[in-house]
Structure formats: C-alpha cells, structure tokens
N, C-alpha and C positions, 0 to 999 in steps of 0.2 A: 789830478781830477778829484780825488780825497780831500786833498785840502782846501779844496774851492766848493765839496757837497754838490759835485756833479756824477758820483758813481753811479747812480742809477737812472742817468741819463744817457750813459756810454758805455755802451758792449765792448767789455776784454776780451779776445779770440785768443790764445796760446800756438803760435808755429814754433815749427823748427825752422829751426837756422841752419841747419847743417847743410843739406843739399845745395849746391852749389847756385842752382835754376829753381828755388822754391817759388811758382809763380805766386802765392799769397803774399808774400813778400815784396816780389819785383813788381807788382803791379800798384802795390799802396808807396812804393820806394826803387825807381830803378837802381839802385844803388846797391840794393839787397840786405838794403839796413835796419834796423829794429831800433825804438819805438816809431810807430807809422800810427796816422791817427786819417781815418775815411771820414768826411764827413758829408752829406746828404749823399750817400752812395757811390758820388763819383770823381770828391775836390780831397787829393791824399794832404795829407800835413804830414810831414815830418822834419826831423832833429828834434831834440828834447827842447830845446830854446823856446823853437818855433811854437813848438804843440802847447808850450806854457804860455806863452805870450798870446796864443788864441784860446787857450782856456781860461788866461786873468780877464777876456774881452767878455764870458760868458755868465760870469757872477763874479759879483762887488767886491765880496771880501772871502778871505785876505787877500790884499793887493800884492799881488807878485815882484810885479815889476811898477816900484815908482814912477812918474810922469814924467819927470824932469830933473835936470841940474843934479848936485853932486850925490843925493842917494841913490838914485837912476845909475850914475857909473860907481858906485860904489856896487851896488846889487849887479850889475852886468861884471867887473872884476873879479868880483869873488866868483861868483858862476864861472867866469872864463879860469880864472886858477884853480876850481875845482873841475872841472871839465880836463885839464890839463893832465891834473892827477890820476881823473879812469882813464887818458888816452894813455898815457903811461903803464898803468898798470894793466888795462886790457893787451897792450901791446905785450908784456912778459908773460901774460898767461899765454896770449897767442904762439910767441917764441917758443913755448912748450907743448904747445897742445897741437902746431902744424909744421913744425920742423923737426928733422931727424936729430938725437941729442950730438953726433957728430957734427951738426950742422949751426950746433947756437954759439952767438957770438957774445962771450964773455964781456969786453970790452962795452957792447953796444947795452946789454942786461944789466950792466952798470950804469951806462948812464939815465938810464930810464930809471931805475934804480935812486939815483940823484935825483929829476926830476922830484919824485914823489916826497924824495926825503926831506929837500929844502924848502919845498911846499908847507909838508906839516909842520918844520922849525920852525917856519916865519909864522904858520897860525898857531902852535901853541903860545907863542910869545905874545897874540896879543889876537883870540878866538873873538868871531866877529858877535856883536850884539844886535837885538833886534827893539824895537820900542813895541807896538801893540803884536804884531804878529810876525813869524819868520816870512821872508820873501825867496825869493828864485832864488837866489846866490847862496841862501843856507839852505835851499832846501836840495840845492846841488853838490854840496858840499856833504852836508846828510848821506846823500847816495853815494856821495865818493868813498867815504867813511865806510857803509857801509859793505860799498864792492869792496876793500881790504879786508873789510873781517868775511866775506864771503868768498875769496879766491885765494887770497893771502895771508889766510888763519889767522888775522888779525893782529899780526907782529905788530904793526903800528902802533899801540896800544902801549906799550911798555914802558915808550921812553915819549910818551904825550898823554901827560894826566889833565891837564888842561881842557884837551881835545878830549877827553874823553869826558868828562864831567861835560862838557857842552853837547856832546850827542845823546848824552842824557837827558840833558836838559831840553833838547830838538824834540826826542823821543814823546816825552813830557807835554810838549804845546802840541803835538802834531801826533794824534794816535795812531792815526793811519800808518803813520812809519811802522811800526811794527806788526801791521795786521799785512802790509806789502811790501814784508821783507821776504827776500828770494827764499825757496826751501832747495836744498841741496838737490 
C-alpha cells in the first residue's frame, strides 16, 4: 500500500496471532492468517497476492503486476519463487517455535533448508531487474529477503553479495521498505 501512496487511505490494525481463535483474525481470514485486508467493512481480501493485485487496481503507478504476456509471468514467477522461500523459512521458524526440540525433524529442517538455499543460488547468479519501477515479484522477494534477515539473522547474506547489493538497491527505489521493516 506504500508503494502505490495508498497509506493514508488504509487503517493498519496490529493483532496477535497467537491465540489459536483470535476472532480479529478469523473473521477478516477463516484461515487465521495474516495479512487480511477489510475493505468497505464487510468484503475480507486476503493472501499477499491477492491484497496486491486489489491494491495495483486502486492507483496507476507503480504497476505491480503487468497486464499481459511474458512480464506478467515473469512478475508472477518471481513472486511465486519468493513466496516459496518465506513458506520455507516460516516453516523452520515454526519447527521451533511449536514443537518440542525432541520433536524436530532434522531431515525435514534440511530440506526446507535446501529449498531456500537453491532459491537464492539461482537468484544471485542472475538478480532480477526492473525498467521504471519494481513490481510484485521484487517486491516479494524484498520481503522474503527481508524475513531472513528478520528470523534467520540474516545468514543469507554471506555467501549472496549479489542479493545483497540488490536489496539495496530495492531499498533505494522503494523507501517504504524500510520505514515497514518488522521491529523485533
């Protein structure tokens, strides 16, 4: 909503997510899932996808998501490969944060582990570009970046100087990034 200069047309509420039956939750998302977007009181939006793809419908620029043909799936791919990456790594934080540590399964923490790894190999080798402004797919990718340095102390970072120089570069076009980075 920052990058489209809709923040002060849409109230941010702060729940918790913990409680299992948070009705602020279940009622904008039976699913009990976060981000959930209400909009004239009583139509929920949610998934991240969706909430963008009705926020690029709200104002012009920057256009999120292309119209058509192949930067249309190029913007949808990335987004799906970085979407890939927080389910992954939401998943390892979960493994610790809701299961007893007798209980984690080494095997499985790897392979989520791999998911993410060969995610960022294949984008350092070739970080995607933007022509006038970033769209959904970097700016999901932004966020995925982001959740690593926010849960994952930002190991990633070591061995992807690439990646890294480009979320700078993210940072750079899009200030909001930084003004809507999580605080611990």
């Amino acid at each position: 909503m920052a990058m489209k200069g809709l923040d002060d047309r849409i109230e941010v509420t702060q729940v918790d997510t913990n409680p299992l039956e948070n009705p602020d939750i279940v009622r904008a998302n039976p699913l009990g899932k976060i981000p959930a977007l209400v909009v004239d009181g009583d139509t929920a939006v949610f998934d991240s996808h969706v909430i963008c793809e009705y926020l690029d419908n709200l104002a012009p620029a920057p256009v999120l998501f292309p119209k058509g043909g192949v930067e249309r799936v190029r913007t949808l791919t990335l987004g799906a490969l970085a979407d890939g990456i927080l389910d992954a790594a939401l998943l390892l934080v979960y493994e610790k944060r809701f299961r007893p540590e007798e209980r984690w399964h080494a095997p499985w923490q790897a392979r989520q582990q791999l998911k993410i790894d060969r995610s960022l190999d294949a984008l350092e080798q070739k970080p995607p570009v933007w022509k006038d402004a970033p769209d959904y797919g970097h700016l999901t990718l932004a966020v995925a970046l982001g959740y690593l340095d926010f849960r994952h102390e930002g190991s990633w970072r070591a061995g992807h100087p690439r990646l890294v120089a480009w979320l700078d570069q993210f940072a750079n076009a899009v200030p909001s990034f930084e003004t809507t980075r999580p605080q611990a």
